[in-house]
C-alpha positions as CSV (number, residue, x, y, z in Angstrom):
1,X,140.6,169.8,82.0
2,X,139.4,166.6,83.6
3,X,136.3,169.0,85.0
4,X,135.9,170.0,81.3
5,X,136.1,166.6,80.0
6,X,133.4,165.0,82.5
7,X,131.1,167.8,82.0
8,X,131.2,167.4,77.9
9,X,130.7,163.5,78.7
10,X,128.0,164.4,80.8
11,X,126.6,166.9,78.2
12,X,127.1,163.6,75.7
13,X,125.3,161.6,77.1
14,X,122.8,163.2,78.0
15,X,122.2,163.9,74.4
16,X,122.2,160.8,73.4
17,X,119.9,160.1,76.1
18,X,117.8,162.2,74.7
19,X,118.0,161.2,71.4
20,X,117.2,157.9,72.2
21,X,114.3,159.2,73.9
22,X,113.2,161.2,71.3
23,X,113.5,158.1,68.8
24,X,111.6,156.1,71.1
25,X,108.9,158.5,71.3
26,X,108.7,159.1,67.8
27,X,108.5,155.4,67.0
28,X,105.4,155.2,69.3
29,X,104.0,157.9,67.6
30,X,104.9,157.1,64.2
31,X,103.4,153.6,65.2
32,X,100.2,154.6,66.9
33,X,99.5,157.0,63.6
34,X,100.5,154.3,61.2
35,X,98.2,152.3,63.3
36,X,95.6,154.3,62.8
37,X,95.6,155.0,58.8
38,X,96.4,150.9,58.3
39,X,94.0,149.4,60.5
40,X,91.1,150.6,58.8
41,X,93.3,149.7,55.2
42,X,93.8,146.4,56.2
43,X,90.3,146.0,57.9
44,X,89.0,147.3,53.9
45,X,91.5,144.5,52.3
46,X,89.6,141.9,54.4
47,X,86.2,143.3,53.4
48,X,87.6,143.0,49.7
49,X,88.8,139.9,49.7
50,X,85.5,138.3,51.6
51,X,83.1,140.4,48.5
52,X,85.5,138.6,45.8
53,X,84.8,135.0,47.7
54,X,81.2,136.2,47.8
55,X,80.9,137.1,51.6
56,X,79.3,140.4,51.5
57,X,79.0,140.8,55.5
58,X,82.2,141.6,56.6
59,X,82.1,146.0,56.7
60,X,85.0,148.6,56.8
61,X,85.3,151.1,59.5
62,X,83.1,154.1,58.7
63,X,84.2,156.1,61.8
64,X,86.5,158.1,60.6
65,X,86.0,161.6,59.4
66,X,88.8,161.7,56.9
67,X,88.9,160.6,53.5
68,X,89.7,156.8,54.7
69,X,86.3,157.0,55.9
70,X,84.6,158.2,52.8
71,X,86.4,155.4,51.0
72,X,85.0,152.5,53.8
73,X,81.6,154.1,53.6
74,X,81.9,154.0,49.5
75,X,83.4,150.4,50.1
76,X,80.9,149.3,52.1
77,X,78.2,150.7,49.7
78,X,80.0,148.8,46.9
79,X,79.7,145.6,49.0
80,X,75.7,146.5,49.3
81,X,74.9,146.9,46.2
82,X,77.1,144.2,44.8
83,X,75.7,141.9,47.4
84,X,71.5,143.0,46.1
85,X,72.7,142.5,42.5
86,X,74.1,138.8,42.9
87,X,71.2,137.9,44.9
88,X,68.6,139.0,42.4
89,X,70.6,137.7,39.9
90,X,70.8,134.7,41.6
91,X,67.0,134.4,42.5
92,X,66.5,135.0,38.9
93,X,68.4,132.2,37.5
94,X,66.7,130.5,40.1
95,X,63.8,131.2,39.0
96,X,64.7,130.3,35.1
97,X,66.3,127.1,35.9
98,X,63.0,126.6,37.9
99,X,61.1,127.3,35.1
100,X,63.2,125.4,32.6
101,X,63.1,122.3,34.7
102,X,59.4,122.3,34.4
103,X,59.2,122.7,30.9
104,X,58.0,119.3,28.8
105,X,60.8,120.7,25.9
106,X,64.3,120.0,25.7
107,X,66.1,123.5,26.1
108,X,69.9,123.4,25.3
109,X,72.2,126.9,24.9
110,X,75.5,126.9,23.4
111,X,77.9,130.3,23.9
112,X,79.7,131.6,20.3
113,X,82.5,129.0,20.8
114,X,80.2,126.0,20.5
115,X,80.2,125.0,23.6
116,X,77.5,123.8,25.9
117,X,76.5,126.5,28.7
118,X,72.7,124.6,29.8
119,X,71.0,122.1,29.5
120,X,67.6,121.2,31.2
121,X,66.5,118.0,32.5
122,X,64.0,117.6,30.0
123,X,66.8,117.7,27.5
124,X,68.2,114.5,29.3
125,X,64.8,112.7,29.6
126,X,63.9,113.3,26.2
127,X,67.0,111.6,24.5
128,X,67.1,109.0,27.5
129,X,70.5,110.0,28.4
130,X,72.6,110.4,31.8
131,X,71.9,113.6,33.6
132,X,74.9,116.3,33.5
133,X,76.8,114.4,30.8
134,X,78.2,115.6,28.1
135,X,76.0,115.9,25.2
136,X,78.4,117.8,22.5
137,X,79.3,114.0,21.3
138,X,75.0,113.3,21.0
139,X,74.4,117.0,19.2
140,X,77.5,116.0,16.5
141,X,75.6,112.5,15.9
142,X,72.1,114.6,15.3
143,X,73.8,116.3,12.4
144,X,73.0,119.4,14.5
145,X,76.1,121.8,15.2
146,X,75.6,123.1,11.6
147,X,72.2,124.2,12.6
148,X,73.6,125.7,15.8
149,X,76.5,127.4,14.2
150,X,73.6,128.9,11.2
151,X,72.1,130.3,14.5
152,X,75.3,132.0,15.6
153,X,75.1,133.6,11.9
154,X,71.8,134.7,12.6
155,X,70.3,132.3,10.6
156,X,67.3,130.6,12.7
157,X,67.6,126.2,12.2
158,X,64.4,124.2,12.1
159,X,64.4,120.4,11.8
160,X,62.2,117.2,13.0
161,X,64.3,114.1,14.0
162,X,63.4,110.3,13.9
163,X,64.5,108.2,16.8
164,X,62.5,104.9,15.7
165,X,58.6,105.2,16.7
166,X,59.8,108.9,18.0
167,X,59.2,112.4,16.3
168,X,61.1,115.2,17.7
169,X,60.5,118.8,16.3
170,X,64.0,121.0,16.2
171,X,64.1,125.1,16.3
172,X,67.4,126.5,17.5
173,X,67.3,130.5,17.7
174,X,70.1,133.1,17.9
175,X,70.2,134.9,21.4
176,X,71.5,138.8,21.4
177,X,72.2,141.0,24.0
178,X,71.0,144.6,24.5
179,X,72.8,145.6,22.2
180,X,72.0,143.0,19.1
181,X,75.4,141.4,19.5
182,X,75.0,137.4,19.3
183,X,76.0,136.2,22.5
184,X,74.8,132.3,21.5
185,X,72.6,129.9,19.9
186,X,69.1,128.2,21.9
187,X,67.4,124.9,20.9
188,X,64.4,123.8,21.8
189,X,63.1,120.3,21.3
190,X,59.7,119.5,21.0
191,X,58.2,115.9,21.5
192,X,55.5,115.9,18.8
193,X,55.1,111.9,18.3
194,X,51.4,111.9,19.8
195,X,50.6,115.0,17.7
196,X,52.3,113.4,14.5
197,X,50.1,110.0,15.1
198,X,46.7,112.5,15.8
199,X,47.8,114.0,12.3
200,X,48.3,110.9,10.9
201,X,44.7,109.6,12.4
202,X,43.0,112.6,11.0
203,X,44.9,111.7,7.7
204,X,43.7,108.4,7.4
205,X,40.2,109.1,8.6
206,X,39.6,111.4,5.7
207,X,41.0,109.2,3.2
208,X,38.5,106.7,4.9
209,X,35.6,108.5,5.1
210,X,36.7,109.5,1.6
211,X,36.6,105.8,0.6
212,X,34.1,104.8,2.1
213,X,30.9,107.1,0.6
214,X,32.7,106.9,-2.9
215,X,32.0,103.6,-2.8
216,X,28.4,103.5,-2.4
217,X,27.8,106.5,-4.5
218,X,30.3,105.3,-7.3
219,X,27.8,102.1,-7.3
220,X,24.8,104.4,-7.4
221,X,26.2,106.5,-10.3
222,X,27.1,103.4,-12.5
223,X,23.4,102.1,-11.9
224,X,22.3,105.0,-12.6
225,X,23.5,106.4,-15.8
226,X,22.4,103.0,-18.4
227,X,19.1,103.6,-16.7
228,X,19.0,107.6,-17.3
229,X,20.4,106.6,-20.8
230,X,17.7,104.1,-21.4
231,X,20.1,101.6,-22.0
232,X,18.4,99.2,-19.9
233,X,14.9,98.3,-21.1
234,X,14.6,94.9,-19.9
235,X,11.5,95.5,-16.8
236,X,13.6,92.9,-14.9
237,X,17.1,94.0,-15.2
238,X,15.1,97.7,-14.3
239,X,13.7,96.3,-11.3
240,X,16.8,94.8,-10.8
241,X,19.3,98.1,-10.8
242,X,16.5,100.1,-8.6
243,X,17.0,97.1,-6.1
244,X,20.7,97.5,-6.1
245,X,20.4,101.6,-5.6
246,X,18.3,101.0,-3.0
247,X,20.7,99.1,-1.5
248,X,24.1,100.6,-2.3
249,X,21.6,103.9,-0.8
250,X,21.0,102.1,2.5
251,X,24.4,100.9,2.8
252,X,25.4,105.1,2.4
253,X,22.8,105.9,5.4
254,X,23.9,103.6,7.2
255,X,27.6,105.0,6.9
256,X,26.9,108.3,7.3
257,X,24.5,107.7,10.2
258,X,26.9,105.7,12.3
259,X,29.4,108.6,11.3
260,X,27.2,110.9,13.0
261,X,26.5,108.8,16.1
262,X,30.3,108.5,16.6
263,X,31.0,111.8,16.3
264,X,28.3,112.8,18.8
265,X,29.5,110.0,21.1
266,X,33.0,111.6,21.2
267,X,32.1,115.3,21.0
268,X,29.0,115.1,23.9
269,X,30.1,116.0,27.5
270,X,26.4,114.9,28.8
271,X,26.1,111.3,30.1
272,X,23.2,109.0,29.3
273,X,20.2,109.0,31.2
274,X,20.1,105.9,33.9
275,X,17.4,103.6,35.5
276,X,17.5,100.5,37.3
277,X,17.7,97.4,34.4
278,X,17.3,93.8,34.9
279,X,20.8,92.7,32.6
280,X,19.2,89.1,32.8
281,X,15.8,90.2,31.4
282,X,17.6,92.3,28.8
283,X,19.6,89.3,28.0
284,X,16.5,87.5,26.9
285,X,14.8,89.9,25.1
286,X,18.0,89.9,22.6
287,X,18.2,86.6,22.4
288,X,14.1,86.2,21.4
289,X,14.8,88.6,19.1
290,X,17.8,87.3,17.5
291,X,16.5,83.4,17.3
292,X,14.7,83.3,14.3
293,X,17.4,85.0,12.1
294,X,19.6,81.8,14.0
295,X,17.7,79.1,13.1
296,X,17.4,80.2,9.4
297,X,21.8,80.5,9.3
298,X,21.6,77.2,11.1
299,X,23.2,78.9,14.0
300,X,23.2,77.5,17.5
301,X,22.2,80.9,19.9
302,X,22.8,79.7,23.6
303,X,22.3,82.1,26.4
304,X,23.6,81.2,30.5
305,X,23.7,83.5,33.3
306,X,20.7,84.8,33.8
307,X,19.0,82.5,35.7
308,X,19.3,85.0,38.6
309,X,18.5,88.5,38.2
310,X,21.2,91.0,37.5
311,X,20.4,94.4,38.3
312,X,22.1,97.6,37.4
313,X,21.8,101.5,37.0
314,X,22.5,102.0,33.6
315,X,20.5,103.3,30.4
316,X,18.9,99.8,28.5
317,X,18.9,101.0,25.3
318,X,22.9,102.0,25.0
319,X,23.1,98.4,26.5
320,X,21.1,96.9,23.9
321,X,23.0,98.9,21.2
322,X,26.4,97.5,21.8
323,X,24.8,93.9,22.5
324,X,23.5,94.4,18.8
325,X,26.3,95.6,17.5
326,X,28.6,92.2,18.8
327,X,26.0,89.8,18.0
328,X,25.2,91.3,14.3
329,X,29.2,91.1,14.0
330,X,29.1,87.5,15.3
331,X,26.2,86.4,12.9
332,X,28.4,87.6,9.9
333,X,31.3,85.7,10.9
334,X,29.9,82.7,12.3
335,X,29.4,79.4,10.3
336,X,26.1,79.0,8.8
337,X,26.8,75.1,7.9
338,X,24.9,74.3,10.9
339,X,28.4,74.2,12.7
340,X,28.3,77.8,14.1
341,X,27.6,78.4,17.7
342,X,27.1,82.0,19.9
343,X,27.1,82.0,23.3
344,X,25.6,85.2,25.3
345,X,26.8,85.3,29.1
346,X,25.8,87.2,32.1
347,X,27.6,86.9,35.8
348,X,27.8,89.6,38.5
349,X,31.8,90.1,40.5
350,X,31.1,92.6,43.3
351,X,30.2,95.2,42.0
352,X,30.4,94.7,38.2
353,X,28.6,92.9,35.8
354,X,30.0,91.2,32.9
355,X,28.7,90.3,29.5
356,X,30.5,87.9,27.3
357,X,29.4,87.4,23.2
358,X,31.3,84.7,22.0
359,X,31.6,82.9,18.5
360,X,33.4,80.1,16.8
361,X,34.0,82.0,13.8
362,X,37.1,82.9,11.7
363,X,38.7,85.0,14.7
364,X,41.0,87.8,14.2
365,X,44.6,88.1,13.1
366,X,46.9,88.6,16.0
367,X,48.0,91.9,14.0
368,X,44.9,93.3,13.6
369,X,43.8,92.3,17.4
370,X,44.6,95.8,18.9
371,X,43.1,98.0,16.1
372,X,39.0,96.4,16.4
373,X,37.7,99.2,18.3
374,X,39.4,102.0,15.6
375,X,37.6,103.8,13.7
376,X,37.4,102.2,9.7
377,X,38.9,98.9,11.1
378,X,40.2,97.2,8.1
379,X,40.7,93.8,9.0
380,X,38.8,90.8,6.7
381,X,36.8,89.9,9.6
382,X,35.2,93.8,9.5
383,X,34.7,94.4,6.0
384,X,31.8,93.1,5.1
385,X,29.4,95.0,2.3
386,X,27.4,95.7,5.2
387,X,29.6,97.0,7.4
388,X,31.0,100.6,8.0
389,X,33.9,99.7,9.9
390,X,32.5,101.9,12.7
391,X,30.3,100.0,15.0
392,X,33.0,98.5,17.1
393,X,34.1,101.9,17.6
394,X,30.8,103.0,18.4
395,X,30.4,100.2,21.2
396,X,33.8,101.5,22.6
397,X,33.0,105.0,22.9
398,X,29.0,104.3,24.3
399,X,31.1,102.2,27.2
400,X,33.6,104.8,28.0
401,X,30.7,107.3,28.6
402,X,29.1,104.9,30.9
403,X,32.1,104.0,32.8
404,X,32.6,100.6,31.5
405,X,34.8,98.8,29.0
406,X,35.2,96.5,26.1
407,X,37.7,93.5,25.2
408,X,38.5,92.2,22.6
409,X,40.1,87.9,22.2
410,X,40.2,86.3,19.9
411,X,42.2,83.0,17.8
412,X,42.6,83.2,14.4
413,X,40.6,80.6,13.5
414,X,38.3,79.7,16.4
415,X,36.3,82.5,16.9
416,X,36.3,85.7,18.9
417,X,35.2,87.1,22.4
418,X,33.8,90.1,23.7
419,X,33.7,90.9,27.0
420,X,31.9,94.1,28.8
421,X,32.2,95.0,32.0
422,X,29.6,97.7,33.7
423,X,30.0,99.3,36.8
């Protein structure tokens, strides 16, 4: 029995041995093989993880023949193309915010719930506030979320704003996707002050052009009608109307010629032809020829500078033009009690030479000091019968073809001052 017994314990524990063995064996396998499916799991769990925070070069196994392959090779062809369409989505919004930075107009986007999704830096600059700030608070005080929210209706929003001196033109657009679905609303804001004040210009130079040949020919007309009517049959009051169309006729040439001279001034791209030109003996000349009129307005003319010769390239007769236009303009608004003075002046700095035409007249208003040189300047001191209102302009733009420039001083008052430098 006790032979019987130790065999069967024998036999026992053998088993169990055996068992445990077994167990252990199978554990190593059961490892090894879960080893082998998880691994390449886990190693795809990384790879997912990194494409969701946007690292696209981390890749799963592709080894393996069985279907854990295919789905690392699919994974990893996933994290490809993924990876190619952020980047050229990427370079493209790049390349829009690029383009939207550049752009002169304020661009602004809103999404169907109102809110703000871009603005451009031109936006910022334009309205002169802080960069990245909210501007939701600014587009309420515009009186402009009920244009935006006509554009999310479909309804395109067009506006001009004034900000003081500043015009700002308004459009604000619906944007749709692919598939016409309003995705949100797009405003662009224009700067169009300069182009409002050109407008405004052309405006006022029609209404003064306008103005100004009625005048004359409104004159003509009423001369002319008691004459055609024989209502005037007095042979001096006749002599006397055909004096005053000849003159209201002159005073029309001379408008429209100096019309035409500005207008080729501003519209020529040619320059003037040049020649060496003594300033000082040009002074003289102008001053011989402007003496006698002078003396018979009582007028002192005094002339200093040109004592030395001044000698530039330049074309004489421009020169002379714009030294006739500033004197005739001094003569009519200088004294002729025998009180009125005009000084001509010629000096040489380096390489400029300047000319100074200066009178003790009435002067110019402060106000009106910064307008001489427009065209159809209105001012007392340039309204004479005589005058167009162009010649200062004239002067202005013959300068600014040769390179030079024109200034205007004056004192209401005391007289005025021109000075013109030549390079």
């Amino acid at each position: 029995n006790f032979e019987l017994d130790d065999s069967l314990f024998t036999l026992a524990k053998s088993l169990i041995y055996s068992m445990l063995l077994a167990m252990a064996l199978m554990t190593v396998v059961v490892y090894l093989f879960s080893r082998r499916f998880t691994k390449p799991i886990h190693k795809m769990i990384s790879v997912a993880s990194k494409m969701r925070e946007g690292d696209f070069s981390l890749r799963a196994d592709e080894k393996d023949q069985s279907e854990l392959g295919d789905l690392g090779r699919s994974l990893n062809r996933l994290s490809t193309d993924l990876s190619f369409t952020i980047n050229s989505v990427t370079i493209e919004k790049n390349r829009l915010m690029l383009m939207l930075s550049g752009m002169s107009e304020g661009i602004v986007f809103i999404n169907t719930e109102s809110q703000v999704m871009m603005v451009n830096p031109s936006f910022y600059r334009l309205f002169e506030v802080q960069a990245d700030s909210d501007i939701s608070p600014l587009l309420h005080e515009l009186n402009l979320m009920e244009g935006m929210n006509s554009a999310l209706q479909g309804q395109s929003y067009k506006t001009i704003l004034s900000r003081g001196p500043q015009a700002i033109n308004v459009s604000i657009q619906a944007i749709k996707d692919e598939t016409e679905l309003i995705v949100g609303a797009l405003a662009i804001f224009s700067d169009i002050t300069e182009s409002e004040k050109l407008e405004q210009l052309r405006r006022d130079y029609v209404a003064n052009v306008s103005h100004e040949l009625r005048t004359p020919l409104t004159a003509i007309r009423a001369l002319i009608e008691p004459l055609n009517d024989d209502l005037v049959t007095d042979e001096v009051k006749i002599k006397e109307y055909y004096g005053l169309i000849l003159k209201e006729s002159a005073r029309l040439n001379r408008l429209i010629n100096d019309l035409l001279e500005l207008s080729r001034l501003q519209n020529s791209q040619e320059g003037f032809e040049t020649r060496n030109v003594n300033i000082s003996n040009l002074m003289n000349e102008v001053k011989e020829r402007y003496q006698a009129l002078a003396k018979k307005n009582q007028i002192e003319l005094e002339l200093s500078g040109c004592e030395e010769a001044h000698l530039l390239v330049t074309n004489e007769d421009r020169i002379d033009q714009v030294l006739t236009i500033l004197i005739d303009n001094a003569f009519k608004f200088t004294p002729k009690n025998g009180s009125g003075r005009i000084s001509l002046h010629v000096e040489s700095r380096l390489d400029k030479t300047l000319i100074r035409v200066v009178d003790n007249g009435q002067g110019i208003k402060p106000a009106d000091l910064p307008h001489v040189f427009d065209r159809f300047y209105t001012a007392d001191r340039a309204r004479t019968e005589k005058a167009s209102g162009l010649g200062l302009s004239i002067a202005y733009e013959i300068l600014k073809r040769m390179n030079g420039d024109i200034i205007a001083e004056s004192e209401e008052g005391k007289g005025s001052r021109f000075t013109i430098t030549l390079n």
